[in-house]
N, C-alpha and C positions, 0 to 999 in steps of 0.2 A: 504494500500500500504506500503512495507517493505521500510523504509529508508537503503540508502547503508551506509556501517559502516565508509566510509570517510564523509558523511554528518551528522551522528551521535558525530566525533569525532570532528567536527568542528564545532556543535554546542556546545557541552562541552565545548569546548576551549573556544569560543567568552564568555561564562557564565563565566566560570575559569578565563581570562584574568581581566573580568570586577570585578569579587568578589577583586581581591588583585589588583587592581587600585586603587576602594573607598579604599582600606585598608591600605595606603602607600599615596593618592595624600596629606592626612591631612599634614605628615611631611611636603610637599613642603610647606603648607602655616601659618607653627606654628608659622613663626612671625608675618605675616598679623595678625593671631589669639590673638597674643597677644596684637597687637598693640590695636586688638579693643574690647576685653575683657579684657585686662587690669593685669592680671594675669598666669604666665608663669604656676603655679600649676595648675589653674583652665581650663587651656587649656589644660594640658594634659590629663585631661580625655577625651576628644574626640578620644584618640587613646588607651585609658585604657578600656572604657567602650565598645569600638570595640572587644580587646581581650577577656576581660572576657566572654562576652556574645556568643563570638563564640566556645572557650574553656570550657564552662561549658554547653553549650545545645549539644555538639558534638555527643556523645555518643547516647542519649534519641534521637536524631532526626535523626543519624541514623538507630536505630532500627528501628523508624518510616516506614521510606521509606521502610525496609526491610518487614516489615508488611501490610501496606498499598500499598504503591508503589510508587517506589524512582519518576519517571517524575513526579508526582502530588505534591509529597511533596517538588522537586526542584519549580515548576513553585509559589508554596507556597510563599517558602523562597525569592526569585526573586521578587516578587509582592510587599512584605512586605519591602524588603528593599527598590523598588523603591519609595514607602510610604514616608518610612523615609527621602529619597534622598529629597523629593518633600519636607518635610516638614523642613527639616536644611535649604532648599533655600529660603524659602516666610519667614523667621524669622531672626529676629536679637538678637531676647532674649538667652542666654547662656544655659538655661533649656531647652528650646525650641528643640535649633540644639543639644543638648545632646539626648534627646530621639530619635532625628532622626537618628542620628549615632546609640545608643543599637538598634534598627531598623536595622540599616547597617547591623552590626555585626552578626545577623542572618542569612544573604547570606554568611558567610565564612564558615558554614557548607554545602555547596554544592560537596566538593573535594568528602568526603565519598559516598555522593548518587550516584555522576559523576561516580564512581570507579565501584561501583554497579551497573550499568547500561553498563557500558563497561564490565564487566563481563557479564552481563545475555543477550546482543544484540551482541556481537563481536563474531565472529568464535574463537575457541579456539587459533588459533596459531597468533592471532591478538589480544588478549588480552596484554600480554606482552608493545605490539611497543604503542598501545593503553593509557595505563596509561603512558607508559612513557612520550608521547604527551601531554598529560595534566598536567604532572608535569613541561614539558617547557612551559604552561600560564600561569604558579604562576609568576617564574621572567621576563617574558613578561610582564606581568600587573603591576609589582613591580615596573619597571623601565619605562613603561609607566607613572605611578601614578608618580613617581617621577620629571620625564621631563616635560610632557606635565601640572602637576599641578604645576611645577614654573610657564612656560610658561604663564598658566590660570591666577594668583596671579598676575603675574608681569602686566600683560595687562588691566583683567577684573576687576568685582570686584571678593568677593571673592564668593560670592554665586554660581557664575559660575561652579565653581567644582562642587556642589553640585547638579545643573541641567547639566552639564555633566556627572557624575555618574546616574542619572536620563534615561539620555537617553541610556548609554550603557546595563542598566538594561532593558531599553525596547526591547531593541534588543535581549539582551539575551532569554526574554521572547519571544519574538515570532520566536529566533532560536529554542529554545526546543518545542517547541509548534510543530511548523511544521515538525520537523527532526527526534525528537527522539522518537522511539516505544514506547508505552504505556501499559507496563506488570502491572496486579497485583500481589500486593506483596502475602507473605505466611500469613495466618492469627495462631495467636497462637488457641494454644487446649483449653486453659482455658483464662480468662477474663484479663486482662491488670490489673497487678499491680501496680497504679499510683503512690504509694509510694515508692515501690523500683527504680521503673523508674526518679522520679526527686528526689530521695536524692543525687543525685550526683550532682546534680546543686549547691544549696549554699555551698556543701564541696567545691569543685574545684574553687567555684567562689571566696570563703574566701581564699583558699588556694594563690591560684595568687594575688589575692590584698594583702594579708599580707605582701608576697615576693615582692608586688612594694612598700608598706610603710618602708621598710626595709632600702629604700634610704634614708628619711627624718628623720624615728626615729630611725634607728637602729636594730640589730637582737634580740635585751632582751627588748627592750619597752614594757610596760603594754597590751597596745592595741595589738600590735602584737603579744605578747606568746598568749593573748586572743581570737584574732582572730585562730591563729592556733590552740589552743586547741580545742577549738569548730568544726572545719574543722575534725581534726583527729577523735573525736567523731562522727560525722559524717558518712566519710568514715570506720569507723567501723561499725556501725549501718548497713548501705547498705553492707557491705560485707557478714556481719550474716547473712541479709535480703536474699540478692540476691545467698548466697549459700544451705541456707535451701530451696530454692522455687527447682519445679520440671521441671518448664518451666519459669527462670526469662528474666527479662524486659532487662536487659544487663549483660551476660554472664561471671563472671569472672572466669568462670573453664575454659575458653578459655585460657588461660594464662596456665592449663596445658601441653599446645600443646608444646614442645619444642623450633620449627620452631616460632610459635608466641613469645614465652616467649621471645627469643636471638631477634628479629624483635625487640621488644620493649625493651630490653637494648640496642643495637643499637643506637635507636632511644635515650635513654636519653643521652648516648656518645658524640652523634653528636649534639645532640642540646644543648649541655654544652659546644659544642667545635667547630668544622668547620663550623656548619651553623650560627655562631657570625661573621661572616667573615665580615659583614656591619658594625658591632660597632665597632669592633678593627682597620679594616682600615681607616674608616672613622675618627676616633679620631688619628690615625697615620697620615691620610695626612696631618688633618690641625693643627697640632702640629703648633708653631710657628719655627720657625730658629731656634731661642737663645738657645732652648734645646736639640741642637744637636743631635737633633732626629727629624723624619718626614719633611714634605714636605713645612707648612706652608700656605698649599691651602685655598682658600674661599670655605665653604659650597657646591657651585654652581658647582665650579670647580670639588671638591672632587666626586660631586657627578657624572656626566660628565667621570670624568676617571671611573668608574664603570660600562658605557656603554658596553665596546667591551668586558668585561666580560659576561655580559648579553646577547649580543649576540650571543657569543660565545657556551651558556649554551642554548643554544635555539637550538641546533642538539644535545646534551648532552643526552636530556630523550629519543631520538628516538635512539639514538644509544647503550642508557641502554639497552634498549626493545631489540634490534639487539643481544648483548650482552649474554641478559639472555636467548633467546630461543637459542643460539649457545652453551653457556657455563655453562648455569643454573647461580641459585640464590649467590651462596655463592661463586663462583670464581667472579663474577659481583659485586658483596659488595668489597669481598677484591681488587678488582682493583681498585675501586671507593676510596675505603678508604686511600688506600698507594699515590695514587697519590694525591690528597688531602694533606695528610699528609709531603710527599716531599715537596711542596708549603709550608706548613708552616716553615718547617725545613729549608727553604733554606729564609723564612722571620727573621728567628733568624740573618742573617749576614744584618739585618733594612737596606734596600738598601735606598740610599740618592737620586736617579733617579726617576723621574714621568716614563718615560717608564718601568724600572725594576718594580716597583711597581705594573701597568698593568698588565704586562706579569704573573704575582705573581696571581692576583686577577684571569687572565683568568686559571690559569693552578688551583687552588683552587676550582673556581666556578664550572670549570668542572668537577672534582671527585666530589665535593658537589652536585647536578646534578644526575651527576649518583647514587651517596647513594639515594637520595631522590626519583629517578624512582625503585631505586630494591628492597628497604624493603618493600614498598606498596604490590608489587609484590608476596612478601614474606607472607605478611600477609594473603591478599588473597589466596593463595595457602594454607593456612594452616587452613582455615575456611569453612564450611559450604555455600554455596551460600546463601541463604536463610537469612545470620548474616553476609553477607558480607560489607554492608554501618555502621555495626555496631561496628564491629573488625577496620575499618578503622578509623571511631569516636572516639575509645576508644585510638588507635594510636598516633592521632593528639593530644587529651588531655595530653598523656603522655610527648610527643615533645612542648607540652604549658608548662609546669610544668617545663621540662629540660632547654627550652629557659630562661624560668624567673630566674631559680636559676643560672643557667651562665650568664646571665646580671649581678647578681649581684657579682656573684666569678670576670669576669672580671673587674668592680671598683673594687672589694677588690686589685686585682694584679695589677692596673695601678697606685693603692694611693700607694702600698708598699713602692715607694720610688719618690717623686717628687723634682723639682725643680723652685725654683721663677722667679718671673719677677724678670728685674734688676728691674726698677721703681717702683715695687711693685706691690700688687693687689695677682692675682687666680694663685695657683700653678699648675704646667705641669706635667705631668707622666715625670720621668729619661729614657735615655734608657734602663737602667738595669731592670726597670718595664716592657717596651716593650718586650725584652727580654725574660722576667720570660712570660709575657702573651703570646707570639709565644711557645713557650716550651711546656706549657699548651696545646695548643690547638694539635698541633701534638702529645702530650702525649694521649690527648683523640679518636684524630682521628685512633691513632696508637691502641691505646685498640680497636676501633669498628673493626678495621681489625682482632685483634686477635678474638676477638669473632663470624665474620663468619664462621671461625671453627669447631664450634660446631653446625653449619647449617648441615643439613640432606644431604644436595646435589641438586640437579640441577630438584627439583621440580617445575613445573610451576603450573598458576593457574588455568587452568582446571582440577589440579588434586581429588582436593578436591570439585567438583562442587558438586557430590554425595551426 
């Protein structure tokens, strides 16, 4: 029996929503975390060891599902996490609930399969409205994770989270199960090359941990140029590999596609710049007074004003989808991007108003929003059906990699110029740092516009099903 393609899309969602809850509820409860581990470093890996493991298997588990067949290999990943879920909740040991999380962190590779599957089950002019819906469960789930796991923290204890993630995965699981069509994938011509397929796992995975050790020791530390040398070796290795082969494991002659190549510069633009929109405001609301900058807010609060942004961004991808099959790919970026980018520009005049502030976040969220429903779009379009959870894998890795190194460009631009406590103690960003860091980010936002440009035109993703 054929599921209808709104029960398909709404099962996606429910999986989508639940992947970036587990992925986001950690923040709400980092200080519980540390109260009872004892160690603010050794707690962050619980939200370190989630990224890596989902930004370095991306690609390789893509292809998978393109191979075998994405519904099998999501109900996988789902299964595996709720594993992990089950096993963070029955433990108190630190190693324990770390392995449940790299567990976790395996369901964040579901976007690319979801994408593929709404490709290969959705009528073509429903493809577009399609992704775009599923790119509003990402900050559905993000801001769910964030409310409802203070909520969790403040009440229960904290394991709760842990068996609430538990159950949203079960649900998920028997949303796909029951709703979404079950295709086999393409099978390759010749045998699976295991080695080209997982060298990209310890590059990518060295590569993002080096750029988080980069907070503590620095960008010239030993261990860090170490780390990254070994990474770039690496991704050499696998490019040689993967460009000699005649049928490889993950594609990087895909990147000669134009339409793909500009998707993924795009893509590091923004994830260097407008989609930081959480750490920049976040660190502006709760600026103290004294530094004549920001708002001064508590955590809870800060967090709280980012709500009507989120909701607001929750018609955003469906209205991308609207957008792109109206106007196509590259007028739908550059709309996405200038507006965005307005919102930053008009953050350079640091409004000293909780509601201006808002209004800032919702008018930002939503160009950021729409960028994030049209480049998917973009990519697909420019792919093979067959390499589509694959092209989309390799995407997200790029947008891992572009997030990490603007984490860390923005510290660079908030330390540029600080100011003290009068009483003494931890220095604040100046406004002139805030400043420089708003500037930035419409500088970058303002580049991804310019580079829709050089977008082909108003391809959608049926075009390239062929």
């Amino acid at each position: 029996m054929r599921s209808a393609p709104a029960l398909i899309i709404a099962a996606l969602f429910i999986a989508e929503m639940t992947v970036t809850f587990e992925a986001s509820m950690v923040y709400a409860a980092l200080p519980t975390l540390t109260r009872q581990f004892g160690d603010p470093l050794k707690v962050g890996w619980l939200i370190t060891i989630h990224m890596l493991i989902a930004a370095a298997t991306a690609p390789v588990v893509g292809r998978l599902g393109d191979i075998r067949g994405r519904k099998r290999l999501v109900l996988i990943l789902l299964a595996l996490a709720f594993v992990g879920s089950v096993i963070s909740a029955v433990s108190t040991n630190f190693g324990v609930v770390l392995v449940g999380r790299a567990l976790q962190g395996l369901s964040a590779v579901v976007l690319p399969l979801s994408i593929g599957i709404v490709r290969e089950s959705l009528p073509e002019d429903k493809v577009p409205m399609g992704i775009g819906v599923l790119t509003t469960a990402l900050g559905a789930g993000a801001a769910m994770g964030l409310v409802a796991g203070g909520v969790i923290v403040d009440n229960l204890d904290w394991h709760a989270l842990f068996w609430a993630s538990a159950a949203l995965l079960a649900l998920s699981v028997a949303a796909i199960a029951a709703f979404v069509p079950d295709r086999p994938g393409t099978p390759t011509r010749r045998p699976i090359d295991w080695v080209e397929g997982l060298l990209p796992v310890p590059a990518i995975g060295l590569l993002l941990y080096a750029l988080g050790a980069t907070k503590q020791a620095g960008w010239f530390a030993p261990q860090v140029l170490a780390m990254l040398a070994v990474s770039v070796a690496l991704f050499a290795l696998w490019g040689q590999r993967s460009l000699r082969a005649e049928e490889p494991f993950v594609d990087l002659r895909l990147f000669r596609d134009r339409d793909f190549a500009v998707a993924n510069l795009i893509t590091v633009l923004l994830g260097m710049g407008t989609m930081q929109i959480v750490y920049v405001f976040s660190s502006y609301m709760q600026s103290p007074g004294w530094t004549a900058v920001g708002l001064g807010l508590s955590a809870t609060v800060a967090g709280l004003a980012k709500l009507p942004s989120n909701l607001l961004s929750f018609f955003a991808g469906p209205f991308a989808g609207w957008l792109i099959r109206r106007f196509g790919n590259r007028l739908t970026v550059t709309a996405g991007a200038l507006l965005a980018a307005a919102g930053w520009c008009a953050a350079m005049l640091l409004p000293g108003e909780l509601k201006l502030v808002i209004a800032l976040l919702c008018v930002i969220s939503f160009g950021t929003t729409i960028l994030q429903a049209a480049i998917p779009n973009i990519v697909v379009a420019s792919v093979p059906q067959e390499r589509t959870s694959e092209a989309i894998g390799s995407m997200q890795v790029v947008r891992g990699i572009a997030a990490a190194v603007g984490a860390q460009v923005i510290a660079m631009l908030l330390a540029s110029r600080t100011v003290a406590a009068p009483e003494g103690g931890a220095n604040f960003p100046a406004p002139s740092s805030y400043l420089l860091t708003m500037a930035v980010m419409a500088g970058l936002t303002l580049a991804g516009a310019a580079c829709a440009a050089l977008l082909r035109g108003s391809k959608s993703p049926q075009v390239a099903r062929a």
